[in-house]
PQR file with spaces between the fields and no chain letter, atoms N, CA, C, O and H, PARSE charges and radii, in Angstrom:
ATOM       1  N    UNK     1     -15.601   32.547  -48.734 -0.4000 1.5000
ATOM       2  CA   UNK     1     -16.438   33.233  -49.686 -0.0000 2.0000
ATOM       3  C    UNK     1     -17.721   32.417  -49.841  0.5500 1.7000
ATOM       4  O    UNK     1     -17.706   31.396  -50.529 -0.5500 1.4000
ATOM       5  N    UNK     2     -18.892   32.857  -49.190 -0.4000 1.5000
ATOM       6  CA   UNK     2     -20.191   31.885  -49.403 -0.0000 2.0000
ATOM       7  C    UNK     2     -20.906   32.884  -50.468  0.5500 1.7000
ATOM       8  O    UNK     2     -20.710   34.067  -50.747 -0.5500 1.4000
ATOM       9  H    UNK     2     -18.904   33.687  -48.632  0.4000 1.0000
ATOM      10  N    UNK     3     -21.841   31.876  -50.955 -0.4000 1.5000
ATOM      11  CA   UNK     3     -22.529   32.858  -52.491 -0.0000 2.0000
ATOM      12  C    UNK     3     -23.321   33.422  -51.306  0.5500 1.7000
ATOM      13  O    UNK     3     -23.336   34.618  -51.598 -0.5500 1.4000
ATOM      14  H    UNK     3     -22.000   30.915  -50.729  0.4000 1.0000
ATOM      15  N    UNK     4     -23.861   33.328  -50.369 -0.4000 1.5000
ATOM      16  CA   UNK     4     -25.034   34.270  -49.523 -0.0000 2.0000
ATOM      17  C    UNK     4     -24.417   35.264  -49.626  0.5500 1.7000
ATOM      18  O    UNK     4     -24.885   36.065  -50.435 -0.5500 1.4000
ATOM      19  H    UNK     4     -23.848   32.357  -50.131  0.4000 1.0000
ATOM      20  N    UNK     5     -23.563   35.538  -49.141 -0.4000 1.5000
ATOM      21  CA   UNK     5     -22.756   36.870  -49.222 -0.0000 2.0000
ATOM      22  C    UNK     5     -22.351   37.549  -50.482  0.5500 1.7000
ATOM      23  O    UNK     5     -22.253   38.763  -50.660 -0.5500 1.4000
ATOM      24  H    UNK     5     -23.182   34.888  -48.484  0.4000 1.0000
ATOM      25  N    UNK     6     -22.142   36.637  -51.287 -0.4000 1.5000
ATOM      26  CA   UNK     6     -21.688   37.038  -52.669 -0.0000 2.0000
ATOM      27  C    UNK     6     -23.094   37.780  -53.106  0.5500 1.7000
ATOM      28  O    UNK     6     -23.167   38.973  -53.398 -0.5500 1.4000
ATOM      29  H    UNK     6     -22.222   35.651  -51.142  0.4000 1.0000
ATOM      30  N    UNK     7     -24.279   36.785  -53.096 -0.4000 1.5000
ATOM      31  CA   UNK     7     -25.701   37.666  -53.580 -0.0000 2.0000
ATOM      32  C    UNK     7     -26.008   38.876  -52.808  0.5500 1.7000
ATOM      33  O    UNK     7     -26.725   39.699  -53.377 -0.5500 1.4000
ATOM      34  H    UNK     7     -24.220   35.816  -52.858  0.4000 1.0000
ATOM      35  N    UNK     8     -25.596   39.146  -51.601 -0.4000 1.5000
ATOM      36  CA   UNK     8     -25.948   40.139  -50.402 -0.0000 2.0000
ATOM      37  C    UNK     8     -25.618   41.565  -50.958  0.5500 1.7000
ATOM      38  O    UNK     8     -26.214   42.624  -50.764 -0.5500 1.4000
ATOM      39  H    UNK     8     -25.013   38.478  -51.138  0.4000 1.0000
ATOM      40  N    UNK     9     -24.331   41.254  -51.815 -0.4000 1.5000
ATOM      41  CA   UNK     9     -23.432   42.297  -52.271 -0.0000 2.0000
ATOM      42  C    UNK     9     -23.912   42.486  -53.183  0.5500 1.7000
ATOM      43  O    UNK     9     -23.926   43.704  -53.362 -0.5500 1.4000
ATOM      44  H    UNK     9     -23.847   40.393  -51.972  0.4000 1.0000
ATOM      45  N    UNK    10     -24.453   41.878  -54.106 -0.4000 1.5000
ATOM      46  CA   UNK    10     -24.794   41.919  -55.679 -0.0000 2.0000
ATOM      47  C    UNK    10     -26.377   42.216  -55.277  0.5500 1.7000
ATOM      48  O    UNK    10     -27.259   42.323  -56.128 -0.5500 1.4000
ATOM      49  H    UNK    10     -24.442   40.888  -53.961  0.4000 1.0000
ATOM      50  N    UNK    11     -26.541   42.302  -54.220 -0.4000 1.5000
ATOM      51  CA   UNK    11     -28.175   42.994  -54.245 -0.0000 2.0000
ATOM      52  C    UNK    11     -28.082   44.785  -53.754  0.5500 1.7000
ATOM      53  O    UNK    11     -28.818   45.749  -53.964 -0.5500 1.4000
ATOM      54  H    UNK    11     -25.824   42.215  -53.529  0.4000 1.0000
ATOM      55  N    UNK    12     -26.827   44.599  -53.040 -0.4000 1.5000
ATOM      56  CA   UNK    12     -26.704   46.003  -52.706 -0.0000 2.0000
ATOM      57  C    UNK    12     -26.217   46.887  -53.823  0.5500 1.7000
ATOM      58  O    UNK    12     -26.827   47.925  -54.080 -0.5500 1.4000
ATOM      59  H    UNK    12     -26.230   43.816  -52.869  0.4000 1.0000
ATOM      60  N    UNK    13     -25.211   46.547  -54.461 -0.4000 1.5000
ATOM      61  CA   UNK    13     -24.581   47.085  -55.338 -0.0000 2.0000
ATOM      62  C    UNK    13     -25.904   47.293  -56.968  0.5500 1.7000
ATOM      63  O    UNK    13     -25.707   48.121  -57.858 -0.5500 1.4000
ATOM      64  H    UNK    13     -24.715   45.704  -54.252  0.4000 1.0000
ATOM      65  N    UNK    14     -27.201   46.262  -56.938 -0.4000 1.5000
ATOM      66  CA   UNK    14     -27.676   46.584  -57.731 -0.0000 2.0000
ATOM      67  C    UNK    14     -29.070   47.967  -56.907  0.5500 1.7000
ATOM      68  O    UNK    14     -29.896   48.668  -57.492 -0.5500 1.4000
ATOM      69  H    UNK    14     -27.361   45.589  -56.215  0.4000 1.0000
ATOM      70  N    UNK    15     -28.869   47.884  -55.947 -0.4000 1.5000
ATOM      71  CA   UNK    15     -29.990   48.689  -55.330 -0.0000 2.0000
ATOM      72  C    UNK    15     -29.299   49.758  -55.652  0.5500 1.7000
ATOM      73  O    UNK    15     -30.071   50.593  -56.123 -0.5500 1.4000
ATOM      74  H    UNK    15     -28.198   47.315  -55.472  0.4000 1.0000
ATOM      75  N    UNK    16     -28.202   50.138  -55.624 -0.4000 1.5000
ATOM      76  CA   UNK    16     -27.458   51.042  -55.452 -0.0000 2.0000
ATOM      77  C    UNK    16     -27.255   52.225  -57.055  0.5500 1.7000
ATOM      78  O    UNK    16     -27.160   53.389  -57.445 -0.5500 1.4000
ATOM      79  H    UNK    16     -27.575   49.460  -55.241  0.4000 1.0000
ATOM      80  N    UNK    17     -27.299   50.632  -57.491 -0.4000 1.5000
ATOM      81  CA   UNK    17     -27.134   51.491  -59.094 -0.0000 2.0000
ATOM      82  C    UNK    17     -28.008   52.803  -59.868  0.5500 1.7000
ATOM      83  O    UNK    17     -27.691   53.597  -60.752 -0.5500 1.4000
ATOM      84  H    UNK    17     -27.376   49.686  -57.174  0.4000 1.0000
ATOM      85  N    UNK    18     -29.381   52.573  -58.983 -0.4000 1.5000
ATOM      86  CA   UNK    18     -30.167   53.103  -59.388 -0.0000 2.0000
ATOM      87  C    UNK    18     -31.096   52.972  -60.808  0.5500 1.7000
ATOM      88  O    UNK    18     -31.958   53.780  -61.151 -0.5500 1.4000
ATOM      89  H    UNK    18     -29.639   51.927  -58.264  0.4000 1.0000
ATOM      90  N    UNK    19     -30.568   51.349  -61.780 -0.4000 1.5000
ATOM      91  CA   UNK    19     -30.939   51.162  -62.778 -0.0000 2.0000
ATOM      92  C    UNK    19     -32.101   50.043  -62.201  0.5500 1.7000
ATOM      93  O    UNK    19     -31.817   49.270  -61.286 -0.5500 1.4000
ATOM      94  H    UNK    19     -29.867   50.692  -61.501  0.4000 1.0000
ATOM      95  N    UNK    20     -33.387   50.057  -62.828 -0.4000 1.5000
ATOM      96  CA   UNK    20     -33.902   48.777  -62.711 -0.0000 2.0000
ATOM      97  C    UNK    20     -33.581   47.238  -63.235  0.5500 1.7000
ATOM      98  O    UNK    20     -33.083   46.751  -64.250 -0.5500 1.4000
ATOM      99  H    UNK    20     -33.617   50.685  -63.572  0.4000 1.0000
ATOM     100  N    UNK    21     -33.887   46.961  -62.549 -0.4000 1.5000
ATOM     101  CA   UNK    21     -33.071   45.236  -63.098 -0.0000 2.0000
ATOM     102  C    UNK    21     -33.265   44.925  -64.636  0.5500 1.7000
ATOM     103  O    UNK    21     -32.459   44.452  -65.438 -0.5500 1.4000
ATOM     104  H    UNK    21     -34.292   47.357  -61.725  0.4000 1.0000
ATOM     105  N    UNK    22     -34.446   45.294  -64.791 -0.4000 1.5000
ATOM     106  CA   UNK    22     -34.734   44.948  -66.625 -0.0000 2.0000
ATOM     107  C    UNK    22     -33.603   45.432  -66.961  0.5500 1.7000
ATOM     108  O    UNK    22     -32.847   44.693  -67.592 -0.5500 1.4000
ATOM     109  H    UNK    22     -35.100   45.678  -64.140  0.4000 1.0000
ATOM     110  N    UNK    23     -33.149   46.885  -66.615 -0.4000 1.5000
ATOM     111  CA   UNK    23     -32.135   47.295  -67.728 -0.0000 2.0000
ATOM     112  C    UNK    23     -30.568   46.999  -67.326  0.5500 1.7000
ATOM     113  O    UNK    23     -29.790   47.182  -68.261 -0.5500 1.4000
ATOM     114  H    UNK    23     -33.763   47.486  -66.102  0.4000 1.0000
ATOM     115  N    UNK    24     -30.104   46.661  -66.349 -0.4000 1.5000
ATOM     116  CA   UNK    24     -29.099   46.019  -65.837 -0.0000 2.0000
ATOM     117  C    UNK    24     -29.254   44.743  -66.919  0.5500 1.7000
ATOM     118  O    UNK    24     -28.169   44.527  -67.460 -0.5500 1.4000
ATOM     119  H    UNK    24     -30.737   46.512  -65.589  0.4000 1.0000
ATOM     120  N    UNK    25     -30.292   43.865  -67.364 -0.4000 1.5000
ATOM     121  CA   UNK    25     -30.554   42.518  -67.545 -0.0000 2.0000
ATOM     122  C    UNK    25     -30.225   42.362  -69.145  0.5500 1.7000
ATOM     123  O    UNK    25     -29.805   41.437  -69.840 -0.5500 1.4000
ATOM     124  H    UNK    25     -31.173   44.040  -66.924  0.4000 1.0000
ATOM     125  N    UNK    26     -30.651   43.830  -69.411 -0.4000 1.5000
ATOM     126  CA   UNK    26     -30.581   44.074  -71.035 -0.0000 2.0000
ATOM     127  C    UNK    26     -28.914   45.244  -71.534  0.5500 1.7000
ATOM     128  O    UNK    26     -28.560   45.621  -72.651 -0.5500 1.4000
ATOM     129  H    UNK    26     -30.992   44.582  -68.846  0.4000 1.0000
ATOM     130  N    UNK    27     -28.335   45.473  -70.298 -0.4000 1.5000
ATOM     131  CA   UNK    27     -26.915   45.863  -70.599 -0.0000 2.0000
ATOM     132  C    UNK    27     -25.975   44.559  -70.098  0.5500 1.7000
ATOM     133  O    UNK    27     -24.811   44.769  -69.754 -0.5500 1.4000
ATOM     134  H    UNK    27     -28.623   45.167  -69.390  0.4000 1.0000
ATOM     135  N    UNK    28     -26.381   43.586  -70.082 -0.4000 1.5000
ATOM     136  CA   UNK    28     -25.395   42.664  -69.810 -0.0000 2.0000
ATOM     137  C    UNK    28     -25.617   41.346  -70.660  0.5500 1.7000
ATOM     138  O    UNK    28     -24.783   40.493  -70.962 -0.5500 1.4000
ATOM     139  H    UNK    28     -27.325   43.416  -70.362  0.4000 1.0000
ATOM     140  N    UNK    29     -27.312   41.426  -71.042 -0.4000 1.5000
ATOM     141  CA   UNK    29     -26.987   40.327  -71.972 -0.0000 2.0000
ATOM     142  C    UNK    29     -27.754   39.285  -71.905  0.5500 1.7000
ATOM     143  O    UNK    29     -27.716   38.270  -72.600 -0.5500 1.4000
ATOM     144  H    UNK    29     -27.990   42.119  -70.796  0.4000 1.0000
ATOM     145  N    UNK    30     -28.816   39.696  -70.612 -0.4000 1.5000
ATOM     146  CA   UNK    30     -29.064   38.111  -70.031 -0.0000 2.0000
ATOM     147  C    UNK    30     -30.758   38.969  -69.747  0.5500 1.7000
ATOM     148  O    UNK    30     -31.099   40.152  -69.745 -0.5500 1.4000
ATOM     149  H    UNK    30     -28.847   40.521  -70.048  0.4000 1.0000
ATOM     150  N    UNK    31     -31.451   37.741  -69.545 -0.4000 1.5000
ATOM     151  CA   UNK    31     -32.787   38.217  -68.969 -0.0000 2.0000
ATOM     152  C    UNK    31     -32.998   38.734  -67.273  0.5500 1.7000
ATOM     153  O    UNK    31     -32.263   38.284  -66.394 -0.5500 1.4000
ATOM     154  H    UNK    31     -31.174   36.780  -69.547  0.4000 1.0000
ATOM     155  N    UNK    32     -34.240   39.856  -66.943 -0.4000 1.5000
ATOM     156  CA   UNK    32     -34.321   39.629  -66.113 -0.0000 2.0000
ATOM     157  C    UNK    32     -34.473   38.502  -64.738  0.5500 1.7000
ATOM     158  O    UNK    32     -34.170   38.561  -63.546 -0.5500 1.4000
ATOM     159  H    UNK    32     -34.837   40.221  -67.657  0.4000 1.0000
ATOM     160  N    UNK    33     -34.982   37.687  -65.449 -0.4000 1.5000
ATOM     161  CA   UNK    33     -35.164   36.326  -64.502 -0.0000 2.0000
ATOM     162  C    UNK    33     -33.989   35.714  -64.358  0.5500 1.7000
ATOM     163  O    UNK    33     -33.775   34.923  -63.439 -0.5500 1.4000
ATOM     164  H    UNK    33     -35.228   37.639  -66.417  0.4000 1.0000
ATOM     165  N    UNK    34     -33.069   36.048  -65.315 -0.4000 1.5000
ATOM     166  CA   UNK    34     -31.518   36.019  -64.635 -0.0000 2.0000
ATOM     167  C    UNK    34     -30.682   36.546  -63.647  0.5500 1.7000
ATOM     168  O    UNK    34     -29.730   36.063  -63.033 -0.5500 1.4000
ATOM     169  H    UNK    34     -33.244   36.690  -66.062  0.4000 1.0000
ATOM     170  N    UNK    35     -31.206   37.581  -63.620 -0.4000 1.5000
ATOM     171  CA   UNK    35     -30.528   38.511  -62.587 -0.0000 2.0000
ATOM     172  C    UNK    35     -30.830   38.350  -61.052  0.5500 1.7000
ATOM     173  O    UNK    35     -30.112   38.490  -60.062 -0.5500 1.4000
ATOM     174  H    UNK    35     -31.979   37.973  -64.119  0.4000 1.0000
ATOM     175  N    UNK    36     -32.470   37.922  -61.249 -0.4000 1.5000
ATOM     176  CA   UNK    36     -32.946   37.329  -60.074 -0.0000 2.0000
ATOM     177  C    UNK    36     -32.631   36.316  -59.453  0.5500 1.7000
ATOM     178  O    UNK    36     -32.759   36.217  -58.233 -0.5500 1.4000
ATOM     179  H    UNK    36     -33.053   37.808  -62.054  0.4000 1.0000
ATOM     180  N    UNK    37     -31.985   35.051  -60.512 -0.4000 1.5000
ATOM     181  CA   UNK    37     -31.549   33.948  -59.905 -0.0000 2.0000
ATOM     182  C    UNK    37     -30.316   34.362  -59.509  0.5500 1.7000
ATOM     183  O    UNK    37     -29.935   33.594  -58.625 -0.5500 1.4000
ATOM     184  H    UNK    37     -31.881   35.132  -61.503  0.4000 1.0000
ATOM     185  N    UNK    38     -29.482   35.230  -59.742 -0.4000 1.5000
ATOM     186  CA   UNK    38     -28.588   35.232  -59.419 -0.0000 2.0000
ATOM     187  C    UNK    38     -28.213   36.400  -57.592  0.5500 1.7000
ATOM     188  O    UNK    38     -27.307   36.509  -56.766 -0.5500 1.4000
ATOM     189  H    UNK    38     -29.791   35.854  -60.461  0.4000 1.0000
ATOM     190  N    UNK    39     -29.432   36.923  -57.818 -0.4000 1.5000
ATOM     191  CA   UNK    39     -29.202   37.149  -56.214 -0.0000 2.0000
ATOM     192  C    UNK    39     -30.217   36.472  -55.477  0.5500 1.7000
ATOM     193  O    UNK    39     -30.703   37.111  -54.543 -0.5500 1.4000
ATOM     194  H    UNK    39     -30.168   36.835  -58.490  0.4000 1.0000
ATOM     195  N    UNK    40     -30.738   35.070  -55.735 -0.4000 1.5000
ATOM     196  CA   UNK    40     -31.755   34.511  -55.087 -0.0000 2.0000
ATOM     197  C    UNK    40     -31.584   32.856  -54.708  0.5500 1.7000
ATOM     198  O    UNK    40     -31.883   32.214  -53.701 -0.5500 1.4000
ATOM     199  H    UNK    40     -30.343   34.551  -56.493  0.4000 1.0000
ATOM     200  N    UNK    41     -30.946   32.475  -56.031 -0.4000 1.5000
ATOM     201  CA   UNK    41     -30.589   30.806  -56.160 -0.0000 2.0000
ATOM     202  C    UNK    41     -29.175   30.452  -56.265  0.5500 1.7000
ATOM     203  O    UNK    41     -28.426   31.115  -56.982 -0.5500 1.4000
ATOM     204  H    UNK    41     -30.704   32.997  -56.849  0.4000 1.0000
ATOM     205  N    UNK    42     -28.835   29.612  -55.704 -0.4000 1.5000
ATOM     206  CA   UNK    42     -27.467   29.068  -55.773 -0.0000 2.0000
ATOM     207  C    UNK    42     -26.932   29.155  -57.161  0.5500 1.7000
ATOM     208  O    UNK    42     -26.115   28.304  -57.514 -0.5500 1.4000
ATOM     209  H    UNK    42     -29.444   29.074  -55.121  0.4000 1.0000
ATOM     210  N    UNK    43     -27.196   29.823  -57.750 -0.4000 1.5000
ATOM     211  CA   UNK    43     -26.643   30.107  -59.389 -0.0000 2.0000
ATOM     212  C    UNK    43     -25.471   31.725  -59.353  0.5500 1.7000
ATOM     213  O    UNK    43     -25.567   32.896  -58.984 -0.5500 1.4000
ATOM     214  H    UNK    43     -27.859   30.515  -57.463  0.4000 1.0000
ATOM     215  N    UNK    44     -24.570   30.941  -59.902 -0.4000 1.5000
ATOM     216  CA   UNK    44     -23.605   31.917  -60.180 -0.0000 2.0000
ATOM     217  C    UNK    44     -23.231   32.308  -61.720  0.5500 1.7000
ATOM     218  O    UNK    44     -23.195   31.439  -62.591 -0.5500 1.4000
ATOM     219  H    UNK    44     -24.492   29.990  -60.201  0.4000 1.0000
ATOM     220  N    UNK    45     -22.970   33.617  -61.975 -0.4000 1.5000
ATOM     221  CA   UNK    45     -22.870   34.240  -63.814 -0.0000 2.0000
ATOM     222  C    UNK    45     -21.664   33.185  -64.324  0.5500 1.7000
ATOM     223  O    UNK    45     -20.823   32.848  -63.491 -0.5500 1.4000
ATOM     224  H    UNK    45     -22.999   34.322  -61.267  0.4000 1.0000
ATOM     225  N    UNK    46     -21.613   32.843  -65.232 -0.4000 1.5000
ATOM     226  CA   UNK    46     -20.390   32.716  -66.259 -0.0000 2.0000
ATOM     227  C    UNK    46     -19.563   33.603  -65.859  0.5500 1.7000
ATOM     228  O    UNK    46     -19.952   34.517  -65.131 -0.5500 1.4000
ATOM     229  H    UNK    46     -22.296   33.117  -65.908  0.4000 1.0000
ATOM     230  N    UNK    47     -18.128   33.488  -66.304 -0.4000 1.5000
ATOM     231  CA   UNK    47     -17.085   34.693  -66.183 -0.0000 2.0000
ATOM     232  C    UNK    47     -17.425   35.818  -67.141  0.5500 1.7000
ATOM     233  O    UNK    47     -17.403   36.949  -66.657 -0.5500 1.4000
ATOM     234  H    UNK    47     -17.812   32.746  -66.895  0.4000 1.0000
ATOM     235  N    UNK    48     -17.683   35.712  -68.205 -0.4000 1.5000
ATOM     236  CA   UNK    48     -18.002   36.909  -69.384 -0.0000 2.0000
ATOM     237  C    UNK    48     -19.159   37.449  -68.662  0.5500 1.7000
ATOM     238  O    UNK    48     -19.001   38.600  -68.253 -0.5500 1.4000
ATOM     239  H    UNK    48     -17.701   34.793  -68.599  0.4000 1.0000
ATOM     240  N    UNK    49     -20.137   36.965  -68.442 -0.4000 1.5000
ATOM     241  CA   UNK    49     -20.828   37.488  -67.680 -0.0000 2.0000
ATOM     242  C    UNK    49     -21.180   38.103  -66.879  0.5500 1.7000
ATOM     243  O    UNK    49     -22.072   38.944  -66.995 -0.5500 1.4000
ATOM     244  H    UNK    49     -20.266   36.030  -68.774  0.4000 1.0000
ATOM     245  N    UNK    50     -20.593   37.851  -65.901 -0.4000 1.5000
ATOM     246  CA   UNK    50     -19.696   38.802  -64.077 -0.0000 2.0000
ATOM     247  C    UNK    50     -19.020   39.760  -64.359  0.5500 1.7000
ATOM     248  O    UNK    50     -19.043   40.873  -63.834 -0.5500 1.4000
ATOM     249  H    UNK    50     -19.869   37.168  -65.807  0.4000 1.0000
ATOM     250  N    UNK    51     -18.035   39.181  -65.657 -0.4000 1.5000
ATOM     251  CA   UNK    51     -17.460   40.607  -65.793 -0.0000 2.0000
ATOM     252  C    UNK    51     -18.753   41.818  -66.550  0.5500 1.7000
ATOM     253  O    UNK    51     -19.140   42.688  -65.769 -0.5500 1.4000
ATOM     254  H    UNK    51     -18.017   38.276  -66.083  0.4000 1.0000
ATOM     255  N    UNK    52     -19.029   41.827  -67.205 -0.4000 1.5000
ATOM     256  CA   UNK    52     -19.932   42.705  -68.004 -0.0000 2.0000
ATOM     257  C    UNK    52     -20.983   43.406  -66.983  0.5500 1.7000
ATOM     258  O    UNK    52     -21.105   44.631  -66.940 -0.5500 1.4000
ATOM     259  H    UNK    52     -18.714   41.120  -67.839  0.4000 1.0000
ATOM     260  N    UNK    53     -21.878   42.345  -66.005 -0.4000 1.5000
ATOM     261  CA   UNK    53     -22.046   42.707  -64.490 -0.0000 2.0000
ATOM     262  C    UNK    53     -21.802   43.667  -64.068  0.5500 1.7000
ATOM     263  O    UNK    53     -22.477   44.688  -64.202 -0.5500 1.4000
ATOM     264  H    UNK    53     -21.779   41.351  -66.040  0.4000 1.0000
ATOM     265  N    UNK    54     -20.299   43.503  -63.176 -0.4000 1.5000
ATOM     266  CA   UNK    54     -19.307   44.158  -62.693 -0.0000 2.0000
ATOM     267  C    UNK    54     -19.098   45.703  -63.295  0.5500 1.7000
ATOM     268  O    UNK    54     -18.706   46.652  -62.616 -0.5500 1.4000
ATOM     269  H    UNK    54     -19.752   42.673  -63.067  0.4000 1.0000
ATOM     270  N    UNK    55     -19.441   45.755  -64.703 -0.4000 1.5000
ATOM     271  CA   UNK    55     -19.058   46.897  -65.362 -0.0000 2.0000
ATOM     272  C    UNK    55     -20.301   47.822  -65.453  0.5500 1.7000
ATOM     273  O    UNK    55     -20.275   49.053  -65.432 -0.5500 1.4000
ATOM     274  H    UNK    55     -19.760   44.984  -65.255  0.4000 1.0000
ATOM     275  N    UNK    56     -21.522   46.931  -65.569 -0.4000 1.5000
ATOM     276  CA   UNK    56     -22.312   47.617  -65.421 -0.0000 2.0000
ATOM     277  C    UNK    56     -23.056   48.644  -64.117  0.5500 1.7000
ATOM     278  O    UNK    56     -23.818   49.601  -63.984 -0.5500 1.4000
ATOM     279  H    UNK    56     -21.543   45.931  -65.586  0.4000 1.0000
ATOM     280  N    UNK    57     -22.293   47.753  -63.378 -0.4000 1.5000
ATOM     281  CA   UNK    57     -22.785   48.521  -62.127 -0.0000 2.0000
ATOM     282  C    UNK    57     -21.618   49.131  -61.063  0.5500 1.7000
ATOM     283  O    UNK    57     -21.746   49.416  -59.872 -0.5500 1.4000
ATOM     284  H    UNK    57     -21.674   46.976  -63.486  0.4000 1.0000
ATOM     285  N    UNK    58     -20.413   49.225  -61.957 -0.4000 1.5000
ATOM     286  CA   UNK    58     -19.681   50.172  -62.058 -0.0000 2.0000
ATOM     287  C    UNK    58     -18.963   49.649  -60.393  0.5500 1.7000
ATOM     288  O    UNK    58     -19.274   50.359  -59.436 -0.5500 1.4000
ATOM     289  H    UNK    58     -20.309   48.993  -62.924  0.4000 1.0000
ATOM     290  N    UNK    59     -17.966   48.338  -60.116 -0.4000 1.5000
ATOM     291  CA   UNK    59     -17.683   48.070  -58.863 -0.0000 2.0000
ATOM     292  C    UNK    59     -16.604   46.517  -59.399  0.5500 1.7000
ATOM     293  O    UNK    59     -16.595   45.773  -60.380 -0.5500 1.4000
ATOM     294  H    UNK    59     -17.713   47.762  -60.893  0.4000 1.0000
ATOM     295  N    UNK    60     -16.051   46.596  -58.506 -0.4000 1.5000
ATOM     296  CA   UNK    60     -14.923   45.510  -58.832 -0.0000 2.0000
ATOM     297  C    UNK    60     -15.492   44.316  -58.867  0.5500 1.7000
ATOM     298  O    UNK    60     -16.579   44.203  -58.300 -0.5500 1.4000
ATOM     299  H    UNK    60     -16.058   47.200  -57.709  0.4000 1.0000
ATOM     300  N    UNK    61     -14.897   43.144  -59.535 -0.4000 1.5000
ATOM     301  CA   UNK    61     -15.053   41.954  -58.654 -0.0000 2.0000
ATOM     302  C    UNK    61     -14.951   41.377  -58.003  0.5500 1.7000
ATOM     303  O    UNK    61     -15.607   40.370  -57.733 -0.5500 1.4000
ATOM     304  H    UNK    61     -14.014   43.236  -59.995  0.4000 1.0000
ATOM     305  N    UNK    62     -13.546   42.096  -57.226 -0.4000 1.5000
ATOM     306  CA   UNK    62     -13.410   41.780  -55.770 -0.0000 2.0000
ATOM     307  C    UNK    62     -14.478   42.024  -55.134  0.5500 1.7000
ATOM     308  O    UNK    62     -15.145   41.069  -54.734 -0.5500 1.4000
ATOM     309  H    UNK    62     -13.014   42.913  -57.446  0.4000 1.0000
ATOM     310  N    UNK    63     -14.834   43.148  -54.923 -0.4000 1.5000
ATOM     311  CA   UNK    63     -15.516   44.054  -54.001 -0.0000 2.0000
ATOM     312  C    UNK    63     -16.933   42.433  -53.897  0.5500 1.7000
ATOM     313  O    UNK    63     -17.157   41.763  -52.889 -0.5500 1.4000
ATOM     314  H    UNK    63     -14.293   43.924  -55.247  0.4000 1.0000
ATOM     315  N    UNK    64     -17.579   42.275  -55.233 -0.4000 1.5000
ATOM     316  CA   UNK    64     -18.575   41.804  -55.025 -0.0000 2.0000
ATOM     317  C    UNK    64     -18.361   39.913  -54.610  0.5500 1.7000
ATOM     318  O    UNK    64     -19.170   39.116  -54.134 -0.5500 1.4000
ATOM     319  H    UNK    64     -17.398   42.820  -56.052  0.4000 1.0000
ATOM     320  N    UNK    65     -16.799   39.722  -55.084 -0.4000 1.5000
ATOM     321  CA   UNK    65     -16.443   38.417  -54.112 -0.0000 2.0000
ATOM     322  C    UNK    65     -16.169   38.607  -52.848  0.5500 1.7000
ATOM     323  O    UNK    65     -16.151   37.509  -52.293 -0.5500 1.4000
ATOM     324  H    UNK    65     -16.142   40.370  -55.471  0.4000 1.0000
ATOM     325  N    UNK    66     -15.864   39.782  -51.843 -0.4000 1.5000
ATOM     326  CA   UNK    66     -15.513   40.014  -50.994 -0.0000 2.0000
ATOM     327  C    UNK    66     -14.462   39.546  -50.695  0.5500 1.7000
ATOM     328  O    UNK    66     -14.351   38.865  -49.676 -0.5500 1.4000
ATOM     329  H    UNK    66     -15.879   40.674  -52.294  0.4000 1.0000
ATOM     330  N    UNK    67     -13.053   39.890  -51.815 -0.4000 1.5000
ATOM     331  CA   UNK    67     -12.039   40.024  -51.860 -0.0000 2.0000
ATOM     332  C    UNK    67     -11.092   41.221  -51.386  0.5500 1.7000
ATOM     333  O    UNK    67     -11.181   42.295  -51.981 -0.5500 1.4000
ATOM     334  H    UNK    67     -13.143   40.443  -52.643  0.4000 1.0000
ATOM     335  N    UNK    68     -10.289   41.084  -50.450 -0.4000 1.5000
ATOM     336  CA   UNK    68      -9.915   42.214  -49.461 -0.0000 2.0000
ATOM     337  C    UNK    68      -8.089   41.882  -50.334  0.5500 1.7000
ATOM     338  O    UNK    68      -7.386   40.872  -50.351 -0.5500 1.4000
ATOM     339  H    UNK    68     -10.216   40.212  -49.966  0.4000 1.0000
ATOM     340  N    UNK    69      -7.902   43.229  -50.922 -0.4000 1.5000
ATOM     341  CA   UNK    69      -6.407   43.254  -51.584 -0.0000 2.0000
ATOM     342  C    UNK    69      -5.607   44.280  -50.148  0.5500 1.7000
ATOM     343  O    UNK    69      -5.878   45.318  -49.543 -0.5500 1.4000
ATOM     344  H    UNK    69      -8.473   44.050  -50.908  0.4000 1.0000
ATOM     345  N    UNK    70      -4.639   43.345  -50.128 -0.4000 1.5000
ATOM     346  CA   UNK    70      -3.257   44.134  -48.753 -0.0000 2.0000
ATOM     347  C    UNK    70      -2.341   44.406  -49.537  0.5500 1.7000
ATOM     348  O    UNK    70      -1.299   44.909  -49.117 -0.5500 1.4000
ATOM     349  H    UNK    70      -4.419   42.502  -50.620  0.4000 1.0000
C-alpha cells in the first residue's frame, strides 16, 4: 500500500464526486488546503477524518486503501 496510490485514488474518487474541493473541505471539516495536501504531500487524514472523507464521497476505505476483500 504506497500513499502514491492511496492519493491516485483519492484524486479520482474526488474528480468523480462531482463536488468541488471547497465543499468536500467544508463537509468534512477541514480546509481546502487540506484536501490538497492530502492528494499531493506525504500527509495522510486522521482516522475521524478518512472516515468522514470516505463518506463524503460516498466509497469505502478499502477501495481508497486499495484493499482487495476475498
Amino acid at each position: 500500500m504506497e500513499l502514491k496510490d492511496i492519493q491516485g485514488r483519492l484524486r479520482k474518487c474526488i474528480a468523480e464526486s462531482g463536488l468541488p474541493q471547497k465543499e468536500i473541505a467544508r463537509l468534512v471539516g477541514v480546509s481546502p488546503q487540506t484536501i490538497s495536501k492530502y492528494m499531493k504531500k506525504d500527509i495522510f487524514p486522521a482516522l475521524d477524518t478518512f472516515a468522514k472523507l470516505c463518506r463524503v464521497l460516498d466509497v469505502t476505505s478499502d477501495f481508497i486503501l486499495g484493499i482487495n476483500l476475498y
